[in-house]
C-alpha positions in Angstrom: 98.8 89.2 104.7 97.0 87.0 107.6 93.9 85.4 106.4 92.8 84.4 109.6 92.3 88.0 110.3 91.1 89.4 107.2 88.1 86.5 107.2 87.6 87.0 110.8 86.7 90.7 110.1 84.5 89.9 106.9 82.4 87.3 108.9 80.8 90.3 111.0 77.6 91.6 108.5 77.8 95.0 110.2 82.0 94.9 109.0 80.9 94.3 105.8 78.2 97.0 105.7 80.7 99.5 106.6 83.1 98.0 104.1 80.0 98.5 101.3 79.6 102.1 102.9 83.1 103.1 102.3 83.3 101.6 99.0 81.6 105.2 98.2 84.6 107.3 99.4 86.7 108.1 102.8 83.8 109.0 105.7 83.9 110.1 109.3 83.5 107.3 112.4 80.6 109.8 112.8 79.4 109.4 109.6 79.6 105.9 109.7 77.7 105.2 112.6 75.0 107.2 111.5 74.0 104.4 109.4 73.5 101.9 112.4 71.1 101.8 115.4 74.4 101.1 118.1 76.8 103.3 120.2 79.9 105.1 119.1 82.3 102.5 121.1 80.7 99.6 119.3 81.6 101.4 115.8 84.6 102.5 116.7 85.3 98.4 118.1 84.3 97.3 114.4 86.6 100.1 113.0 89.4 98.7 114.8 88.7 95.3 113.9 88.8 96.4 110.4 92.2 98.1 110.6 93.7 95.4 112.2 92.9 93.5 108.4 94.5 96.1 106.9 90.9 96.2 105.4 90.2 100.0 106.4 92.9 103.0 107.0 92.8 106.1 108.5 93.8 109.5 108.0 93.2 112.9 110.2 92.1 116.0 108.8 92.0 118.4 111.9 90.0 117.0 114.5 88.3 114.3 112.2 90.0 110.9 111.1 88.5 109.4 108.0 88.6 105.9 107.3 89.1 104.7 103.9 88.9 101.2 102.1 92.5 99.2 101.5 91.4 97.9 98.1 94.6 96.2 98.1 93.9 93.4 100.3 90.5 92.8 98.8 92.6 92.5 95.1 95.0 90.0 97.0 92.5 88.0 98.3 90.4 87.6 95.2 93.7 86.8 93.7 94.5 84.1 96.1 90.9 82.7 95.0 91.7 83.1 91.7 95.2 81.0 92.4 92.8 78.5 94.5 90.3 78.0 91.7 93.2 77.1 89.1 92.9 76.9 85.4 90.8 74.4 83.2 93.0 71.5 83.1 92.5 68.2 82.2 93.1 65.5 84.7 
């Protein structure tokens, strides 16, 4: 997994707001932007920016594509905190 890119797509608040929207099940770019006051290219740039993290996929269902949280690199990553933070040990 690239960090780099993963944390370069979390440090965007309206990333993460999409990330907490989808967290609710698969919805619709459509859907999506209908949260936010901006234009469908600028949610469909964060969208792409979150599927280049592996942090989002897609799938079509006729003339729709749904995106869908990747739970897996969210578990990876708070496992590689997890790894970070170590164990109480004694120095």
């Amino acid at each position: 997994m690239a960090f780099a890119e993963t944390f370069k797509a979390l440090s965007d608040p309206v990333r993460r707001s999409i990330l907490e929207l989808l967290k609710k099940g698969p919805l619709s770019a459509g859907e999506i932007g209908s949260h936010f006051d901006m234009t469908g290219a600028t949610i469909s740039y964060h969208l792409k920016m979150l599927k280049q993290a592996d942090l989002v996929f897609e799938s079509r269902e006729g003339n729709y594509i749904y995106y869908q949280l990747n739970t897996t690199v969210l578990e990876e990553i708070m496992l590689w905190f997890s790894e970070l933070k170590g164990g109480d040990q004694d120095a």
